[in-house]
C-alpha positions as CSV (number, residue, x, y, z in Angstrom):
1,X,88.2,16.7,74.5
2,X,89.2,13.0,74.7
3,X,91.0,11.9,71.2
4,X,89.6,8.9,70.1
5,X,90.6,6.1,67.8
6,X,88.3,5.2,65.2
7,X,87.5,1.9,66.9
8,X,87.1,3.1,70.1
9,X,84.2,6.1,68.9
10,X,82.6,2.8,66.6
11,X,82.8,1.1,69.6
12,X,81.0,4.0,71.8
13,X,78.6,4.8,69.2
14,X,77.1,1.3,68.9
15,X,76.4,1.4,72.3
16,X,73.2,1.9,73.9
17,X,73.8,4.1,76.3
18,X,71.4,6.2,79.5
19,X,69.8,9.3,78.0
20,X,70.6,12.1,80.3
21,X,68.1,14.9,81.0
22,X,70.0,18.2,81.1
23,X,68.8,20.3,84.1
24,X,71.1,23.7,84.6
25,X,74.4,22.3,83.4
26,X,74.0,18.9,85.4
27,X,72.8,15.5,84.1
28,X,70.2,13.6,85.0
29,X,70.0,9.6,84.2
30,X,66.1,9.0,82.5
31,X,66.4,5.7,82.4
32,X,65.8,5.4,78.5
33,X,68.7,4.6,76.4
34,X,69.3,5.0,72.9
35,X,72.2,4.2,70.9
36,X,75.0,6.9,69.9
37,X,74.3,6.4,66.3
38,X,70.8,6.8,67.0
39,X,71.4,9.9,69.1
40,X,73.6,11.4,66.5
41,X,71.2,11.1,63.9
42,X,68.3,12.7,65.8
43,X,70.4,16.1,66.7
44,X,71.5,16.0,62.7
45,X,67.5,16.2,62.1
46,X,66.1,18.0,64.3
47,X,64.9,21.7,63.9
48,X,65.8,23.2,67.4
49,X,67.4,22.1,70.3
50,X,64.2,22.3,72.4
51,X,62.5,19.8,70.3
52,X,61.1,16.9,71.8
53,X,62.9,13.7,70.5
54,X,59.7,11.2,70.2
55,X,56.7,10.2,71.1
56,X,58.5,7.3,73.2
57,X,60.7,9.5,74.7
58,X,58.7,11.8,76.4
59,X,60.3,14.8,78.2
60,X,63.6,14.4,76.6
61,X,64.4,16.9,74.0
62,X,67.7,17.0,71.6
63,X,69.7,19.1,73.4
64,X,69.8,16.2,76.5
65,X,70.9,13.5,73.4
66,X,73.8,16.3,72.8
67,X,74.9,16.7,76.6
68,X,74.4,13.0,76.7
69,X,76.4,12.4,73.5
70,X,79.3,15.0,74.5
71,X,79.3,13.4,78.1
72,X,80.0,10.0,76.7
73,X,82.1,11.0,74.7
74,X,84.8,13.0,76.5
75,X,83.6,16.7,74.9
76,X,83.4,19.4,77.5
77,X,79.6,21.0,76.8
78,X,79.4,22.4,79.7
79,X,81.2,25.6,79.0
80,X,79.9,26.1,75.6
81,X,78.1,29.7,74.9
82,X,75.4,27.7,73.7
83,X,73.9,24.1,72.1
84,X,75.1,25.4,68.3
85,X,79.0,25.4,69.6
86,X,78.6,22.4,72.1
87,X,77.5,20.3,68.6
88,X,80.2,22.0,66.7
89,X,82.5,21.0,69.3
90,X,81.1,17.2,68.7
91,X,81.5,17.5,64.7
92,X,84.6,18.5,65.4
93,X,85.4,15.6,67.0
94,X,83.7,13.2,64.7
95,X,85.8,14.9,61.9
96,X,89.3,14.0,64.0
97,X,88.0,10.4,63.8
98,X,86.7,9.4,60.5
């Protein structure tokens, strides 16, 4: 995990950056973008990590924000056990910056 000044992750989070569709452990560039703000706040309401994002979004669900999210920010997701420690792994992250 990259550490990260609190500047640097402002900077990165008010970016609008390519939503990547996750597709066995490699991403693939949609060409939608979305903010990391924006991202952040959809995996913190969403009810499952299947879950379809929106209606304008179609095909991506929240897991691809939290690959996409991890990716951009320097978090290794790819050898999580699952979603739930790949988004602890990005709170922890957060919680080292704020």
């Amino acid at each position: 995990m990259k550490n990260m000044n609190l500047n640097d992750f402002q900077n990165a989070m008010q970016a609008d950056w390519w939503i990547c569709k996750e597709d066995a452990g490699e991403l693939i560039n949609t060409d939608k973008t979305m903010s990391g703000w924006d991202m952040l706040t959809a995996l913190r309401e969403a009810d499952a990590w299947d879950q379809l994002v929106s209606a304008t979004l179609p095909g991506i669900e929240v897991k691809d924000l939290l690959a996409t999210l991890c990716d951009v920010l320097g978090i290794d997701w790819q050898d999580a056990e699952d979603w739930q420690e790949a988004y602890n792994r990005l709170e922890s992250l957060i919680d080292t910056v704020e």
